[in-house]
N, C-alpha and C positions, 0 to 999 in steps of 0.2 A: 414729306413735302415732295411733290414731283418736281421733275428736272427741270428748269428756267420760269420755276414759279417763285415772285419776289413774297420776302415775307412783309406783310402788311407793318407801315410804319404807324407812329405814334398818330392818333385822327384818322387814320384810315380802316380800323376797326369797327366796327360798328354792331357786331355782337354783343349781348347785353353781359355784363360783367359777373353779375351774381354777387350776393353778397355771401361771405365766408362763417361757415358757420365749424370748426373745429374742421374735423375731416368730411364735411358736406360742403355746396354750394345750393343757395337758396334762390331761384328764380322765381321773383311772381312778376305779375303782367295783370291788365286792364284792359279791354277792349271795347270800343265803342261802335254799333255800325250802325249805321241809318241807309235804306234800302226805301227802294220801290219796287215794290211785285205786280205785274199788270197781270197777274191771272190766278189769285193767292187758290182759289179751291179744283183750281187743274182741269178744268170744263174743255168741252167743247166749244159751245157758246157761250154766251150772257157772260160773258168773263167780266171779274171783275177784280180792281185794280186796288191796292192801298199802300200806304206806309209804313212800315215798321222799326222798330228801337230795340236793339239785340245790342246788351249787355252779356260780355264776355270774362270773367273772372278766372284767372290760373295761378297755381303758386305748384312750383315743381322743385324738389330735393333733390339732388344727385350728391351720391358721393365722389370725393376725389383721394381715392385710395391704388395704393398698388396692387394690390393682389382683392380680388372679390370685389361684388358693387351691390348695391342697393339703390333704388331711384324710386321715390316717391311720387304722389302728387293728386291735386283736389284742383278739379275745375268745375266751373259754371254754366249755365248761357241761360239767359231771361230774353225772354219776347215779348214784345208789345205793336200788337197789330190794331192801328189806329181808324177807329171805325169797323171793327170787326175782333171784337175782344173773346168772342167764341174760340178763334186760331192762338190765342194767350200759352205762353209755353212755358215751365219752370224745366228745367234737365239740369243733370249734376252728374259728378264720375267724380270716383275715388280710387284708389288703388296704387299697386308698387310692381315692383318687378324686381329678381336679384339674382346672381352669380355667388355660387360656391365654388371658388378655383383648389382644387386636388390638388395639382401636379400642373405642369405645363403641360397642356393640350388635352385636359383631363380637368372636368368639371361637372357640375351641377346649377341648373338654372329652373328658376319659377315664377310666378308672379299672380297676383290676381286683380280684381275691381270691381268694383259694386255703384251701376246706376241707373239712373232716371231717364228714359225717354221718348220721343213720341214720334210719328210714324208721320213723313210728309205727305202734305198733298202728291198723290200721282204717283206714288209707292206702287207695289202691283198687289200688295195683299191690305191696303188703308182702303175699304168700304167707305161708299160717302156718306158720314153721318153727320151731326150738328158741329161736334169738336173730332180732332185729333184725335187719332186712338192714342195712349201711354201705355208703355211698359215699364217693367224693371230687367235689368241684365245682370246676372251673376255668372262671373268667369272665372275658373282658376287653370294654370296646368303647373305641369311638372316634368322635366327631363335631365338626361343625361347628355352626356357628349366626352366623346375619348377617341383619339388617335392614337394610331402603335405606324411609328415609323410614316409607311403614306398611307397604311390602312387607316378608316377612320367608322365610327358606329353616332350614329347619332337614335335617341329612344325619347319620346314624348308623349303626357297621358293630355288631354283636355277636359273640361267639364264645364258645359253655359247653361244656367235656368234661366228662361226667357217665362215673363207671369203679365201677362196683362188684365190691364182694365177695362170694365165693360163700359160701354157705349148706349150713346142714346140714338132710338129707333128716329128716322128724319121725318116719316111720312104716317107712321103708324105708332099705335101704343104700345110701351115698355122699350126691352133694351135689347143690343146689338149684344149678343152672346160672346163676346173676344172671348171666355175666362176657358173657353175648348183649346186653345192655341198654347196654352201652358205648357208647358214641353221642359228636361234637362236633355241634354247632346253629348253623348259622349267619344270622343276622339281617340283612337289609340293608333303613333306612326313609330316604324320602323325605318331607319336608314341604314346602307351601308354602300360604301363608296372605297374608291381609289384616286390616292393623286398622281396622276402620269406624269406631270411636271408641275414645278412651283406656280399657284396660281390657277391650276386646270385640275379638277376633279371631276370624275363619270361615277354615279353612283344609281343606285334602285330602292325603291320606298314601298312599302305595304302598310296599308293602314285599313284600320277595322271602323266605322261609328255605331252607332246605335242611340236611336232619335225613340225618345218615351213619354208620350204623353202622361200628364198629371190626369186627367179622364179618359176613360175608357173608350167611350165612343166620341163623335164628335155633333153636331147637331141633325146633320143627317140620318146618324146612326154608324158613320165610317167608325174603323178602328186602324189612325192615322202611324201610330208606332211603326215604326220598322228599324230594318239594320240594312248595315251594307258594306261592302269594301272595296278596294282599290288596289292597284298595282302599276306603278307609274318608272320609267327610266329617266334619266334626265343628267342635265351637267351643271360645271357652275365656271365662272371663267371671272379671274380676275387679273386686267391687266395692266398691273401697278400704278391702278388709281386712274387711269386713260380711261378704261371700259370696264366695268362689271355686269356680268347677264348671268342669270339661271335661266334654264327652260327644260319643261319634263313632257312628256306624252306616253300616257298608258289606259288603261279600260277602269270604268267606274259603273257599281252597279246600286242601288237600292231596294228592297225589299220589304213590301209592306204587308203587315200580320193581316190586315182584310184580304184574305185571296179577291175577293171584286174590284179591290186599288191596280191589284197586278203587280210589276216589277219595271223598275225605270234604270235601262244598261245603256252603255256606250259608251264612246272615246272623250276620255278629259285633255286637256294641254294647257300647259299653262309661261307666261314668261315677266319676268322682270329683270330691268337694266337699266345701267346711267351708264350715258354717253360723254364726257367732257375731251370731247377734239379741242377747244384752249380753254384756259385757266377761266374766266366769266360764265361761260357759257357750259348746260348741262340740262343733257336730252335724257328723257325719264319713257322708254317704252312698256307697256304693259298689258298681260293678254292673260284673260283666266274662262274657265270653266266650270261649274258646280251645277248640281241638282240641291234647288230650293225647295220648301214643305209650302204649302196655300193651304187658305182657308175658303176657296169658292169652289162653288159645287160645282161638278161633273169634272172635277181635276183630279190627279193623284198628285203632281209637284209639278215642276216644269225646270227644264236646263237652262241656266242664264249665261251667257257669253256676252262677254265685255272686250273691247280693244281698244287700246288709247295712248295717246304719248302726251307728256306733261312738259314745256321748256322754261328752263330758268334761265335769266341773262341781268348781269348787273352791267346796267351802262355805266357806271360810278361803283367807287364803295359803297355810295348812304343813296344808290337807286339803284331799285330789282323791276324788272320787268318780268311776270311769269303768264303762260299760256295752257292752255288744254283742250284737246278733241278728243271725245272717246265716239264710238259707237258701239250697241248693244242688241241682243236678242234675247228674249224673253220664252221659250217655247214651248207651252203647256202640252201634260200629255192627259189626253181624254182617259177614264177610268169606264166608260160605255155605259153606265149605273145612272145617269140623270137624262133620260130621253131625252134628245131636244137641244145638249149639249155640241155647240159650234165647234167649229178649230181653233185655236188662239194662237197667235204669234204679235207679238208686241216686238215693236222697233223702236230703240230711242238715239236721240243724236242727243251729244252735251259738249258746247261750246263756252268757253271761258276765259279771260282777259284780264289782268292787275299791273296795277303798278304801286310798287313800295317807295315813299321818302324817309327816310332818317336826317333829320334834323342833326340829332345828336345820338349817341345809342341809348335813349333812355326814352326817345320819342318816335314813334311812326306815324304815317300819317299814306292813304293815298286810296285813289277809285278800281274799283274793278265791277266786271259784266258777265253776267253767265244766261245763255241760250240754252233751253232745255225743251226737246220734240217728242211725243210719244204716237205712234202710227201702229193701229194694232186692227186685224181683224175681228175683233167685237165690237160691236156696235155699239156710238154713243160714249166711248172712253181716250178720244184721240185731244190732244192739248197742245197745246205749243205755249213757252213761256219766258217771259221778259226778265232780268233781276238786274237792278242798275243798285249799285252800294258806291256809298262812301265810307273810309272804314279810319281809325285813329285810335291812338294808345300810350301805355306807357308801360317799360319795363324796366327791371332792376336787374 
């Protein structure tokens, strides 16, 4: 507990208890949201506005063990877009995640999941077609983590199959080909660091992936596979509980097997951090960089940069006020192979607003808003979007 932070008395708690199950604790949760979207298919124009019922189902396991962990957990979400039962959405997630403690400071950790879902309106790779496109996600990884005195190694493998479904054609006969975008990803990172002082570690990372299509070519005839690596420095800073921040900056490159895709290089960086200057209150800043795969023509991927800070504030114990602004860049790189082929750079602003009641800790209840802008150099794809929710629950 930090220094002149009171510990919460009896009624001022408002985390949900769990119920005790041997050496786990079982969390499930209900959620109900009822929303208005004034621009559910992300237009330019003719926008058009509806209601929706997003049912939220979670039940999460954790253990409460001394030594090693295991965490469970199966969630939901149902959608029901009123007047517009084409955008209808079932998604599901399963999965766990766990620790094998060695030794002190000296371990093993894994996890996997397996789900269901679909791809929103004004996504940069959802083609407009009648429905949603759906996927399925399978994740797993696996690592290591050991210290010797302040030396420390950190080693991690990844592996995602991403499988979708096809699509129906809007304007024309037959279907929207998604089943090219089937792809497994494989991740492999290396760390190894020093701590100069308790709480401040400088460390360096290399990681390899290598992106595989399940077909060969893609509808154009691409052959979208490739591999790539990285090299990144970075630190990590934690200070006792006031501030924690990571931030790394190094070169990232990918390499795609069509010599006509070419090779997508440059500078990644990336950051996250919580700020808590007093006990209520807690700033969440966050900055990333990657190179994304597309599925539209005249592209080989494109670099997506994200920057945004998230605020949490409890006026009360049982009331959360939280916020968010990010801003983003989208920045496709031309492959020269589809004559005719424009510049793309896509901008988006995402503005967001809630408030949480607790009743009691087995109830929630409260409104929040989220502003969503896309501004992009191709033509006919720029949107702006409304989302007014009301949201309520119940948890154990």
């Amino acid at each position: 507990m930090r220094p002149g932070q009171v510990q919460p008395q009896p009624g001022e708690n408002y985390d949900p208890p769990g119920i005790r199950m041997g050496g786990f604790l079982l969390y499930p949760s209900l959620e109900l949201v009822e929303m208005y979207n004034d621009n559910v298919f992300a237009t330019t124009n003719n926008r058009v506005g509806k209601f929706i019922t997003v049912v939220n189902p979670r039940v999460d396991l954790k253990s409460n063990w001394n030594n090693h962990a295991l965490n469970l957990f199966a969630a939901g979400s149902v959608g029901f877009y009123h007047g517009a039962s084409s955008e209808n959405f079932q998604d599901f997630s399963v999965g766990g995640s766990g620790r094998l403690d060695i030794q002190r400071n000296w371990y093993l950790f894994g996890g996997g999941s397996f789900s269901r879902r679909h791809e929103e309106r004004g996504t940069p790779n959802a083609l407009f077609g009648p429905e949603p496109n759906e996927y399925f996600d399978a994740l797993a990884n696996i690592g290591y983590y050991q210290k010797f005195n302040r030396v420390f190694v950190r080693a991690e493998g990844k592996w995602e199959h991403l499988s979708y479904t096809n699509n129906k054609s809007l304007n024309i006969a037959g279907v929207v080909n998604n089943e090219n975008r089937n792809r497994s990803e494989f991740t492999e990172t290396l760390r190894a660091g020093y701590e100069f002082v308790e709480g401040t570690e400088l460390w360096v990372q290399g990681g390899l992936n290598q992106r595989v299509y399940d077909t060969r070519f893609d509808n154009l005839g691409f052959q979208r596979s490739s591999t790539g690596w990285e090299i990144v420095g970075g630190a990590t800073v934690d200070l006792g509980g006031i501030t924690q921040v990571e931030g790394f900056a190094g070169f990232r490159t990918q390499d795609y097997r069509d010599a006509r895709l070419g090779e997508i290089r440059g500078a990644i960086f990336g950051l996250s951090g919580t700020w808590n200057p007093y006990v209520p209150l807690f700033i969440k800043p966050y900055v990333r960089r990657t190179i994304e795969e597309t599925n539209i023509a005249g592209y080989s991927g494109y670099w997506s940069t994200l920057a945004g800070v998230n605020v949490d504030y409890k006026v009360r114990p049982n009331i959360r006020v939280s916020g968010g602004a990010a801003i983003g860049w989208d920045d496709y790189r031309l492959n020269n192979q589809v004559p005719g082929t424009p510049d793309r750079l896509d901008r988006y602003l995402i503005l967001e607003i809630g408030v949480k009641y607790q009743p009691t800790e087995n109830f929630f209840v409260g409104p929040s808003y989220q502003y969503t802008n896309r501004n992009s150099d191709s033509p006919g794809i720029d949107f702006g979007r409304n989302i007014f929710m009301l949201r309520g629950g119940v948890q154990l």
